[in-house]
LOKOL-927312 format. One record per residue (C-alpha): x, y, z. Coordinates in Angstrom, 2 decimals. Each point is the difference from the previous one (the first is absolute). Last residue first. Layout:
BEGIN
REC        px        py        pz
REC         X         Y         Z
...
END
This chain:
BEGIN
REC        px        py        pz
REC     -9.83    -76.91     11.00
REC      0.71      3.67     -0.57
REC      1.74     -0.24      3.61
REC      0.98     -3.13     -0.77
REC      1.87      0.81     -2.76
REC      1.95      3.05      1.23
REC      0.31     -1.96      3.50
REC      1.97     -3.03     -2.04
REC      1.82      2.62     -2.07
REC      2.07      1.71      3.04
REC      0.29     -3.73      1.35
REC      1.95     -1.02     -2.98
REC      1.87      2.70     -0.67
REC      3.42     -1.33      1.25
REC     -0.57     -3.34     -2.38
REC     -0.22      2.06     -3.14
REC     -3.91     -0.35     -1.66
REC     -1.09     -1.63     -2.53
REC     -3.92      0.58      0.26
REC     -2.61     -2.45     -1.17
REC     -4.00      0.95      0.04
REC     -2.00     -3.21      0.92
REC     -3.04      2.87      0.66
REC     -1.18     -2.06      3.06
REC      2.78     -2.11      0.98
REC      2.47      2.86     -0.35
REC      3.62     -1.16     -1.79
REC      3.89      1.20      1.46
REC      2.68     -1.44     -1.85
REC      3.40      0.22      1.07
REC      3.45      2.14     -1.10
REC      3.66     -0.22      1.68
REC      1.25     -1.20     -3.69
REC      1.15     -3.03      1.59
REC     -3.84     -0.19      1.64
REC     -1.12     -0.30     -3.94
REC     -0.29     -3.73      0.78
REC     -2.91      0.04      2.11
REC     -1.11      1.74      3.13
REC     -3.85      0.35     -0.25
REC     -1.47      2.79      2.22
REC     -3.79     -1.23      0.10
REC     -3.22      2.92      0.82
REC     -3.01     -0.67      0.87
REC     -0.10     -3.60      1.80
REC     -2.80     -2.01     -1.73
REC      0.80     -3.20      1.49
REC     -0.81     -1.71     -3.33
REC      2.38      2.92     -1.61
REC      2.57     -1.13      2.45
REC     -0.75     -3.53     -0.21
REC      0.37      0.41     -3.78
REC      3.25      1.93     -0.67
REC      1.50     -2.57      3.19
REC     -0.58     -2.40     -2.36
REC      1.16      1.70     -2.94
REC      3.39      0.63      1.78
REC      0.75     -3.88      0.62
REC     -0.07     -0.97      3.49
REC      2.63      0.16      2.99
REC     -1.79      2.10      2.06
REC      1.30      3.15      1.09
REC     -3.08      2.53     -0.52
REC      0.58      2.54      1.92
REC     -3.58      1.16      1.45
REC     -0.08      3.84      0.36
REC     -2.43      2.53      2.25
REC      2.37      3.27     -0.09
REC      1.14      1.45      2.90
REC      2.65      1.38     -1.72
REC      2.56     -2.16      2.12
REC     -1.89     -2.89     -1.67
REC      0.58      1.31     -3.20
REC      3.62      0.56      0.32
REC      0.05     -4.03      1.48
REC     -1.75     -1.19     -3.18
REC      2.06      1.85     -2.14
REC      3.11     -1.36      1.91
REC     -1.60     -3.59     -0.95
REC     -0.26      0.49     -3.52
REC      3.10      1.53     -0.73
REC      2.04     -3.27      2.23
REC     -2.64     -2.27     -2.01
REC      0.48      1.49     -3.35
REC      4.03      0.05      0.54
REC      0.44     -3.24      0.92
REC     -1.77     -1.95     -2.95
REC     -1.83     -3.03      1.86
REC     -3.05      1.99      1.17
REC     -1.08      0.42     -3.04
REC     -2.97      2.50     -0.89
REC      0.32      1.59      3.21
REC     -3.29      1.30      0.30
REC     -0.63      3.27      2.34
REC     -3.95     -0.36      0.89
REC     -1.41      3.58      0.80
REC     -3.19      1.21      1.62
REC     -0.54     -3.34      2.24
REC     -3.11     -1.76      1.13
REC     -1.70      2.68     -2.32
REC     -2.36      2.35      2.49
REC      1.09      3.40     -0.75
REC      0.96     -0.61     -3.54
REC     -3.18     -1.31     -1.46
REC      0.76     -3.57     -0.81
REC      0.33     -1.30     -3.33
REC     -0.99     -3.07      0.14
REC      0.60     -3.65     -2.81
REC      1.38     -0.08     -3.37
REC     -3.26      0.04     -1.47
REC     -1.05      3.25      1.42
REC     -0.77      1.53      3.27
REC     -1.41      2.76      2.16
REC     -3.65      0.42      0.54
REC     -0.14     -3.76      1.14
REC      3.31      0.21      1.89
REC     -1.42      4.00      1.67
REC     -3.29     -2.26      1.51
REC      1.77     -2.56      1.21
REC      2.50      1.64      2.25
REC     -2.89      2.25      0.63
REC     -2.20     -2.79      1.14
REC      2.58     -0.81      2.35
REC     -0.23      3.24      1.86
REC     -3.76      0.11     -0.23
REC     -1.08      3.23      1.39
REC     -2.71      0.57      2.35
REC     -1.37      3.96      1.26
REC     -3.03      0.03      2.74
REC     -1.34      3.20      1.71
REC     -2.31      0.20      3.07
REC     -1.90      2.25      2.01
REC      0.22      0.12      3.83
REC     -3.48     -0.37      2.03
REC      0.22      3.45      2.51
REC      0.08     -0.35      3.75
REC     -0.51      3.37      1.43
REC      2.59      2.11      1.86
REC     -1.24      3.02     -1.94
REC      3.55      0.11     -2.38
REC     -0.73     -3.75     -0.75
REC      0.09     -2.85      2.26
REC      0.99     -3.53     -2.15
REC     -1.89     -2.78     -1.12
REC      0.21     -3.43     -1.72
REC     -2.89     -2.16      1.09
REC      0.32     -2.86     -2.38
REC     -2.84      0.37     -2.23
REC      0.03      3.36      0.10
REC      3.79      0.03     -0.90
REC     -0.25     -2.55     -2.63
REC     -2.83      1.67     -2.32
REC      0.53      3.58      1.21
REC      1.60      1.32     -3.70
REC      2.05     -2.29     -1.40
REC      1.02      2.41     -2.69
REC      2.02     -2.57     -2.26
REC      3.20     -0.31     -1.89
REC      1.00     -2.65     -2.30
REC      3.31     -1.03     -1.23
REC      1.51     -2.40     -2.61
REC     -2.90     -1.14     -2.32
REC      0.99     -1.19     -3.00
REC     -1.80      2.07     -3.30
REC     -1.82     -1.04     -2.92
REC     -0.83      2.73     -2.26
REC     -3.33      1.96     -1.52
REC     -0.45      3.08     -1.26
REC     -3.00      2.41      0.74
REC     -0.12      3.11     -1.76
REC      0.52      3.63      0.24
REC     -0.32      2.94      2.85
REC     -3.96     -0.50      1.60
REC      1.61     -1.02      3.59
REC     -2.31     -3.16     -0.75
REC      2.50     -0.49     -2.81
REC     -2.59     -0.48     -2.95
REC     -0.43     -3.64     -0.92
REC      2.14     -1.47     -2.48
REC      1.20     -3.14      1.90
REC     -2.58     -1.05      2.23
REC     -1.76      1.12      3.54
REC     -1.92     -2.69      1.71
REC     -3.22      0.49      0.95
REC     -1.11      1.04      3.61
REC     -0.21      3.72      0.65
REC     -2.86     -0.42      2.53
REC     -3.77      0.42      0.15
REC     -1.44     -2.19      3.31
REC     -3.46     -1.49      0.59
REC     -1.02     -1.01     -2.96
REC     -4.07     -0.79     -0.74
REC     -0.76      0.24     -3.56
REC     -3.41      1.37     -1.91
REC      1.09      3.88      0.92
REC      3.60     -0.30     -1.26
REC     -1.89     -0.73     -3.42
REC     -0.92     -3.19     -2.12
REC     -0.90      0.45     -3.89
REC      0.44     -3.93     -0.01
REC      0.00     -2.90      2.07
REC      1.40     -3.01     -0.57
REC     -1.41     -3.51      0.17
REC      1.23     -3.55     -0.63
REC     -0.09     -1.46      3.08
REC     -0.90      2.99      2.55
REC      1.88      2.08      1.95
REC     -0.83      2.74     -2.27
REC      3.14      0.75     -1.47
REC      0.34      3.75     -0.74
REC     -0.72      2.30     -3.03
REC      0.66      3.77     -0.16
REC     -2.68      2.59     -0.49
REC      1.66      3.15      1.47
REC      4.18     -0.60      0.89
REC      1.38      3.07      2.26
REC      0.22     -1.87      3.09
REC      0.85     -3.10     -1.74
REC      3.91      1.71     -0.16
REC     -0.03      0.02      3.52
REC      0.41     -3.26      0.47
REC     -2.53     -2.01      1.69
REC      0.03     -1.51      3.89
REC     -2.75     -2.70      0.66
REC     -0.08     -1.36      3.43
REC     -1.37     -3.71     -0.01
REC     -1.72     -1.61      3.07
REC     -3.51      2.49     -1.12
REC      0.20     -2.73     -2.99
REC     -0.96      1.62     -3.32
REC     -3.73      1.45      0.18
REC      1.10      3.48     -1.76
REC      2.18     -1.49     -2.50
REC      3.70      0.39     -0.10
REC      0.70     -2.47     -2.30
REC      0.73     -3.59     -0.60
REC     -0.71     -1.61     -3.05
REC      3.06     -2.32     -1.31
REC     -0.33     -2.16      2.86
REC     -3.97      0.85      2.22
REC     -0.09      1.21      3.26
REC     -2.23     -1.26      2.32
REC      2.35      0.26      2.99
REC      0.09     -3.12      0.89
REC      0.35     -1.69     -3.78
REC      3.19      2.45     -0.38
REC      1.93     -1.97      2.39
REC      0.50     -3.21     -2.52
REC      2.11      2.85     -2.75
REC      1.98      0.52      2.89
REC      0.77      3.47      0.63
REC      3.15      2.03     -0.75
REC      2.25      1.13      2.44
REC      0.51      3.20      2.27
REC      2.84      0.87      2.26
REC     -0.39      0.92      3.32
REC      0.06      3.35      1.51
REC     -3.34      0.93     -1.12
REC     -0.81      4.16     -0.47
REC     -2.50     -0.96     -2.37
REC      1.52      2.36     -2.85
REC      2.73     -1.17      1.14
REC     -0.80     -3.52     -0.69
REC     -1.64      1.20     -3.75
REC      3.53      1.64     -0.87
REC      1.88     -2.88      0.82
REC     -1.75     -2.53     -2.27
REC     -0.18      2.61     -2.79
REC     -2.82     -0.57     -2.30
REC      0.38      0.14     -3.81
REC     -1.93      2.49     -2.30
REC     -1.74     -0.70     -3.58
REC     -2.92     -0.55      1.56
REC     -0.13      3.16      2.43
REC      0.49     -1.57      3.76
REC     -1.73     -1.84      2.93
REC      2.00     -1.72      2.90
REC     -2.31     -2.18      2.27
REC      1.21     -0.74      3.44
REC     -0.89     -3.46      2.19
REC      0.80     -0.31      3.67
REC      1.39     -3.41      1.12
REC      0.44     -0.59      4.14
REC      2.92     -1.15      1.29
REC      0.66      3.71      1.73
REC     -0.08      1.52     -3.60
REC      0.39     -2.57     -2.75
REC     -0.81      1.51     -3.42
REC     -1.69      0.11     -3.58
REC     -0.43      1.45     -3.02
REC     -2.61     -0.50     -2.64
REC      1.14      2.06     -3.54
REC     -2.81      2.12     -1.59
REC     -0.13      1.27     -3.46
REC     -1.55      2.98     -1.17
REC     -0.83      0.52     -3.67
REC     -0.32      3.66     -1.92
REC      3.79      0.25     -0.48
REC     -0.34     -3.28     -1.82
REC     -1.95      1.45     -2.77
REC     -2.93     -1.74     -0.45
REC     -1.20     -2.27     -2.69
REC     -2.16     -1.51      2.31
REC      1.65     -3.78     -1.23
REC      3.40      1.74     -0.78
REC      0.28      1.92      3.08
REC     -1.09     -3.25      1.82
REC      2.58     -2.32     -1.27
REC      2.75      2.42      0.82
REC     -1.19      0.22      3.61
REC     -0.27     -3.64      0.29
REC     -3.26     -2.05      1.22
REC     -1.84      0.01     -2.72
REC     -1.88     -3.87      0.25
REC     -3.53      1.37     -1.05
REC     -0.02      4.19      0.55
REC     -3.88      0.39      0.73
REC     -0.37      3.54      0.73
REC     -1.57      1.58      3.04
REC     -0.91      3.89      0.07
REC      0.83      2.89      1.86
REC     -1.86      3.23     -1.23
REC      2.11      2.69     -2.11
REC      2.15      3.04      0.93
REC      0.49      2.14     -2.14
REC      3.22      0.79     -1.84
REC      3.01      2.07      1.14
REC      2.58     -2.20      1.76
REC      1.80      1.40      2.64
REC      3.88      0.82     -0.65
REC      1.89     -2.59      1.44
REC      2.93     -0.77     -2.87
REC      2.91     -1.07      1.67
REC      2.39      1.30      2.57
REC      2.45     -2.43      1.27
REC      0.89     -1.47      3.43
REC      2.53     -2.54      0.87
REC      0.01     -2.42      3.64
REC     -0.42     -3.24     -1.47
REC      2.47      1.15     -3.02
REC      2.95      0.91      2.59
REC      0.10      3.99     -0.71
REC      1.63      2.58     -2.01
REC     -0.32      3.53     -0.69
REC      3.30      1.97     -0.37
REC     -1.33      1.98     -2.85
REC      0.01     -0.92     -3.92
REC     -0.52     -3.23     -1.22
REC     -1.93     -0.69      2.93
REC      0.84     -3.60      2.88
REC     -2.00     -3.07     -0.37
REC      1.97     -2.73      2.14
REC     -0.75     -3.66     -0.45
REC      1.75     -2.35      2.53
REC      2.32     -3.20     -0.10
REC      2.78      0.99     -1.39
REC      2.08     -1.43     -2.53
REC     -0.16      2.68     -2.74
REC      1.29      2.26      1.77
REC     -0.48      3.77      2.10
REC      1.12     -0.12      3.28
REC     -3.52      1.13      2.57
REC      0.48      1.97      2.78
REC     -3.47     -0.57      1.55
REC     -2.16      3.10      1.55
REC     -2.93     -0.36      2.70
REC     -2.63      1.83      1.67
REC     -2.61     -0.52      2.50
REC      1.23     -2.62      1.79
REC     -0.36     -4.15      0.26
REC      3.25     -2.47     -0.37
REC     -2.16     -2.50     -1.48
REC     -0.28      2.28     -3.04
REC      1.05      3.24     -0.45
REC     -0.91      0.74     -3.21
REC      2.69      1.62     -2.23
REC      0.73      3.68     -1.56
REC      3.52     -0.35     -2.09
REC      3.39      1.33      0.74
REC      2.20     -1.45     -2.91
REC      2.93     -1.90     -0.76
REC      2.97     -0.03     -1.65
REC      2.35     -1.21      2.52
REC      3.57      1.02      0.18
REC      0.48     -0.94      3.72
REC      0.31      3.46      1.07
REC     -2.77      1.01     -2.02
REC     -2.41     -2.26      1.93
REC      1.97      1.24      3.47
REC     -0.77      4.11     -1.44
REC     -3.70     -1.21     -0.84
REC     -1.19     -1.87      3.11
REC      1.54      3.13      1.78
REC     -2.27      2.62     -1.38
REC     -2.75     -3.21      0.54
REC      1.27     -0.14      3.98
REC     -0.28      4.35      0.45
REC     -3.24     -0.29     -1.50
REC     -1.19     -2.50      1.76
REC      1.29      2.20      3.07
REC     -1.72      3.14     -1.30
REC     -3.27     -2.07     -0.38
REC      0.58     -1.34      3.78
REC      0.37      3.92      1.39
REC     -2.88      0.60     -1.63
REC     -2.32     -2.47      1.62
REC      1.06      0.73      3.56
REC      1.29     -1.66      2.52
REC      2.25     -1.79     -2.03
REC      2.00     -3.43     -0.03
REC      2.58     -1.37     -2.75
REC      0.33     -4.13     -0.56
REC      2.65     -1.37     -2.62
REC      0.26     -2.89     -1.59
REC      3.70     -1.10     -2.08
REC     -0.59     -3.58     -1.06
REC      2.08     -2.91     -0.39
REC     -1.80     -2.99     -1.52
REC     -1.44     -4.11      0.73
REC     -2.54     -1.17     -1.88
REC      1.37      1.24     -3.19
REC     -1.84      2.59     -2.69
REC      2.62      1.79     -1.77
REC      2.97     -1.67      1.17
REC     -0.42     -2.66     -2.31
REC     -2.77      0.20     -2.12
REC     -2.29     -2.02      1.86
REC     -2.01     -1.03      2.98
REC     -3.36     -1.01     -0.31
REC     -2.27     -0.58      2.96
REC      2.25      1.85      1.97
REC      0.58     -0.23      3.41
REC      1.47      3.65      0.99
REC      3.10      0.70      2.37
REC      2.20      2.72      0.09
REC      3.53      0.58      0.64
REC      1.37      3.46      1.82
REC      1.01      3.58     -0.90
REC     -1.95      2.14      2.90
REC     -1.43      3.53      0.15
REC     -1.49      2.43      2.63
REC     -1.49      2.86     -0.79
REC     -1.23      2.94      2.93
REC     -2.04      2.88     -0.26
REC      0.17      0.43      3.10
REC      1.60     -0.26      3.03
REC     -1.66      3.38      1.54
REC     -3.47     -1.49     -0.85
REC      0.95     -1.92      3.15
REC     -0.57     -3.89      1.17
REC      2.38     -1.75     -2.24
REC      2.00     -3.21      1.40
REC     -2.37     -3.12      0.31
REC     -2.46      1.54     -1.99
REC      2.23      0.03     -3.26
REC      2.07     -3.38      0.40
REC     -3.90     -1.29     -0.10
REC     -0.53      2.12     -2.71
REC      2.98     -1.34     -2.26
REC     -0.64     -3.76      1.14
REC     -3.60      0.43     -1.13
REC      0.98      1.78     -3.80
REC      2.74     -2.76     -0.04
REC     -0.64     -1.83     -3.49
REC      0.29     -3.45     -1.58
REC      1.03     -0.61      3.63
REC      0.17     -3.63      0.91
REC     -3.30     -0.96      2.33
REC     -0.07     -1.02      3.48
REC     -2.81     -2.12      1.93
REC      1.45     -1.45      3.49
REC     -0.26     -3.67      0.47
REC      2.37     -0.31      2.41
REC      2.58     -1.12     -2.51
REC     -0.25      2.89     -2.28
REC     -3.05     -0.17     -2.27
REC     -0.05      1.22     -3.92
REC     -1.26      2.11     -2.75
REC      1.12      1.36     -3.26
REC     -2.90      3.04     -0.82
REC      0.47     -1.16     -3.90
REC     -3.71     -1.67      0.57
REC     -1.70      3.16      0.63
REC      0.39      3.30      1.92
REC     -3.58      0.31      1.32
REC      0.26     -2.48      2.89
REC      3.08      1.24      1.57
REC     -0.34      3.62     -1.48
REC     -2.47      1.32      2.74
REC      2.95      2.22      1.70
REC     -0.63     -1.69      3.35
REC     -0.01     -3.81     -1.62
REC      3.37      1.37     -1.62
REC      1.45      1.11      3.00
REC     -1.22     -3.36      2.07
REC      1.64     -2.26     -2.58
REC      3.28      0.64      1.08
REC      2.46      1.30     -2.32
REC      2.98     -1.94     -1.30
REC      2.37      2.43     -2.19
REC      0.80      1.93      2.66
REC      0.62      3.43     -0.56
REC      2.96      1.55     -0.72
REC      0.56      4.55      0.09
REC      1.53      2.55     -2.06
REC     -2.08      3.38      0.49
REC     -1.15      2.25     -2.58
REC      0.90      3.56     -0.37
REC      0.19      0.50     -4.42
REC      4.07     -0.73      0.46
REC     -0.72     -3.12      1.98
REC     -1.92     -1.49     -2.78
REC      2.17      1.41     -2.61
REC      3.28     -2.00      1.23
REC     -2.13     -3.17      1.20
REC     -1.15     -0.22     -3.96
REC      2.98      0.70     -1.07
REC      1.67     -2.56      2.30
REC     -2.85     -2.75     -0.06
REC      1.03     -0.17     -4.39
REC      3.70     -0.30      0.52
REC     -0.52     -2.83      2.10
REC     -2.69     -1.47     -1.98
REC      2.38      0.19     -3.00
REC      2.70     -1.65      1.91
REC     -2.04     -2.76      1.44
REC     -0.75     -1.25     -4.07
REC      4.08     -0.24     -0.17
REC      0.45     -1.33      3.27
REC     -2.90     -2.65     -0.04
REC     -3.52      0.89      1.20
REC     -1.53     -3.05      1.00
REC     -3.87     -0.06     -1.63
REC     -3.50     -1.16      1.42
REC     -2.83      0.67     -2.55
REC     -0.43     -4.18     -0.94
REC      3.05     -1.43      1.99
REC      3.63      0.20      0.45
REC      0.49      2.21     -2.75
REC      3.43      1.53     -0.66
REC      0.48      3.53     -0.58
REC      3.04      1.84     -1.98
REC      1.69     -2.67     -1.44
REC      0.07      1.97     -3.15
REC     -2.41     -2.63     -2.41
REC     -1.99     -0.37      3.75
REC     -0.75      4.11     -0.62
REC      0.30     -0.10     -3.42
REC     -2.97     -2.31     -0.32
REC     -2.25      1.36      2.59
REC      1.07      3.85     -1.11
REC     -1.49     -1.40     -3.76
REC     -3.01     -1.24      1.70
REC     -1.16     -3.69     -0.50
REC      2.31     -2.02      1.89
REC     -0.84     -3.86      0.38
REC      2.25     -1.37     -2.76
REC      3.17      1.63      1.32
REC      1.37      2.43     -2.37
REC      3.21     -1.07     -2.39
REC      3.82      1.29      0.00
REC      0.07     -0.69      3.80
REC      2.61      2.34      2.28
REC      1.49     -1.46      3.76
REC      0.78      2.50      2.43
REC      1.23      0.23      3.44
REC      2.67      2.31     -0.88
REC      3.35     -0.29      1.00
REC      1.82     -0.90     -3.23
REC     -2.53      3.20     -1.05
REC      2.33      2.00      2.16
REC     -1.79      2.65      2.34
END
């Protein structure tokens, strides 16, 4: 490619509306253009790096058995209604009618289009296990797009969909998928790590995220010091201290606490430790239009995990807060709620199992200005005990080996063990060695293509602009004719270009008739590893080779260069 060619237009300053350093490159570069909120045209530089990015991934995909396959991206709304998810998915579900009326939605997803293809064609055990892949846009409304690439309304996706007969044969699968996770994360010269994840709206028992560590992400991971422990801070564990208390215990009693309604307040007022208080947090949710109400009790000087306290529940919606105005019904009081024994039979109480192990602790009493003290598991009425605080920097690994830490990571892949949750729903079956018709068992593995574009700019940049990981730059080397005018730099230029490209080697030639320190900035805008600038010392048969990342500069004689382009990238 010539840059004279290039459908390309550089900006020395960031668009007003970007945010996120890959946002502002990104339209700085010409890379992506937005149309609307979340909705992006790929331009030739920005298409490049996708490109590049779909081939490793398709390269590794097929290489670890999984089948290449295109689904449509409009799916009727009669899969989704069988699956369950039409209702329960939310408002980024994007919905519409075709002209006669029909209900269809635009797949955020294809878990239903994947076991429909499925039933249609597999009958035997003998056909599996089987994993079928696609590359293809996706479509979520939402609320707040942002960042670019990074959260958009509109996105290319890798999803995948594996089917078992048996349980073991899917965890040997999602292990065969996270193996490959890795090598295609690598690939793209990511760092990132594997990290232990809820599983959301998409359902299953088990779940990892690939998460790139940086500052601009958009999730907490806690990960140890020490081992390979790390997990999505809704889904983290850590070992604290649960030892049982050793004291007697002493007879419930009710204490007037006038106007404390705050667990700080109310360690200070009993001068109690906070350890010794339990705090209680009023959930609630819809489940088949109809709201159920969940109480989350923990240690005083704990948090409660949102997530945690739905699985512990087993819900598959989300959970929210409740109205300050609902409380009234239930005869619960602001500021005092606990777990008392005559609390609303409507409300299921789950506590953490750190209270477990608490003797004479104090609770609200569910009454205006009223706690009660020296309480026991005995005088409360729960009905679930869960792991269901949130885990914080410098706790104990939960594998017991170091620390917690804590980083913000972007996530660009997540795997899941579906288990039956789609193919029970939707009748997916197949005869097994017996000739009896055996529910299949499920395996899901997502990666956001251009997420990863935007994830490796954000981990990979400085003030002059990207520095693209080699395997996924737009181009690996940019030969700059400084002056296009003097004869000899351009002819030199030019036949490097053309040794280069017989080399199989990804190079832009850039021929445009601009000064050489503006083609030294779009270049290092661009990010493009490695630049061969022909300058004046061309009489001397010598040019300058310089790496993006390191900004290293070679001399080097103009028969050598592509000898010393591989050295450097290869150490690139």
């Amino acid at each position: 490619m010539r840059f004279s060619k290039l459908m390309v237009k550089t900006y020395k300053e960031s668009p007003k509306e970007a945010e996120a350093i890959n946002h502002k490159l990104m339209l700085r570069a010409s890379m992506i253009k937005q149309i609307s909120r979340g909705n992006y045209t790929y331009l030739p530089l920005g298409l490049k790096v996708i490109k590049k990015i779909e081939n490793i991934i398709r390269e590794e995909m097929n290489n670890a058995g999984a089948n290449e396959i295109l689904m449509p991206i409009m799916q009727p709304s009669d899969l989704w209604i069988e699956s369950g998810r039409f209702n329960d998915y939310g408002p980024e579900l994007m919905r519409f009618k075709d002209r006669n009326s029909r209900d269809f939605v635009l797949g955020p997803t294809h878990e239903e289009v994947s076991v429909s293809v499925f039933r249609d064609m597999i009958t035997s055990y003998k056909d599996l296990p089987l994993n079928m892949y696609q590359i293809q846009t996706k479509f979520r409304d939402e609320m707040r797009p942002r960042f670019g690439l990074m959260r958009g309304r509109e996105f290319i996706m890798k999803d995948a969909y594996s089917y078992h007969l048996t349980k073991e044969s899917l965890d040997e699968e999602y292990e065969n998928m996270k193996n490959t996770y890795i090598r295609i994360f690598n690939r793209c010269g990511l760092n990132f790590r594997p990290v232990e994840a809820d599983t959301g709206s998409i359902g299953g028992a088990e779940s990892h995220e690939f998460m790139v560590l940086a500052s601009a992400g958009e999730d907490d991971i806690l990960y140890s010091n020490v081992s390979d422990y790390a997990a999505n801070v809704e889904k983290a564990k850590s070992i604290i201290d649960l030892e049982q208390a050793i004291e007697d215990k002493k007879t419930i009693e009710l204490v007037n606490t006038p106007d404390i309604k705050t667990i700080d307040e109310l360690s200070k007022f009993l001068n109690i430790d906070k350890k010794k208080l339990v705090k209680s947090v009023l959930l609630k949710a819809n489940i088949k239009n109809e709201t159920k109400y969940f109480m989350a009790v923990v240690r005083g000087d704990l948090d409660v995990n949102e997530i945690k306290v739905k699985n512990a529940f087993k819900l598959s919606v989300e959970l929210e807060m409740v109205e300050s105005h609902e409380l009234e019904g239930l005869g619960i009081e602001k500021g005092f709620m606990g777990p008392v024994k005559d609390l609303n039979k409507d409300v299921k109480v789950v506590i953490d199992e750190s209270v477990k192990y608490l003797y004479n602790f104090v609770i609200g009493a569910n009454k205006k200005d009223y706690h009660y003290i020296n309480t026991n598991l005995e005088d409360i009425r729960y009905d679930e005990v869960a792991d269901i605080r949130v885990a914080k920097e410098g706790d104990i690994s939960p594998d017991n080996k170091g620390t917690l830490e804590i980083a913000r990571g972007i996530e660009v892949g997540h795997i899941f063990k579906l288990g039956y949750k789609y193919s029970e729903a939707m009748n997916a079956k197949v005869l097994d060695e017996n000739g009896r018709l055996q529910t299949v068992i499920m395996g899901c593995y997502g990666i956001g293509v251009s997420r990863i574009a935007a994830a490796a700019i954000e981990q990979n940049n400085d003030e002059n602009g990207m520095i693209w990981p080699k395997n996924i730059a737009p181009f690996t080397v940019d030969v700059i004719a400084t002056n296009i005018n003097d004869d000899k730099i351009y002819k030199a230029s030019e036949k490097i270009y053309e040794e280069l490209l017989k080399e199989n080697v990804d190079v832009i030639f850039d021929d445009r008739k601009e000064k050489a320190g503006f083609k030294f900035k779009d270049a290092d805008l661009i990010g493009i590893p490695i630049k061969v600038i022909v300058g004046k010392n061309i009489k001397d048969g010598l040019v300058e080779l310089k790496s993006r990342k390191s900004n290293e500069v070679l001399e080097v004689k103009v028969e050598n260069v592509f000898d010393e382009v591989s050295k450097m990238l290869e150490s690139y």
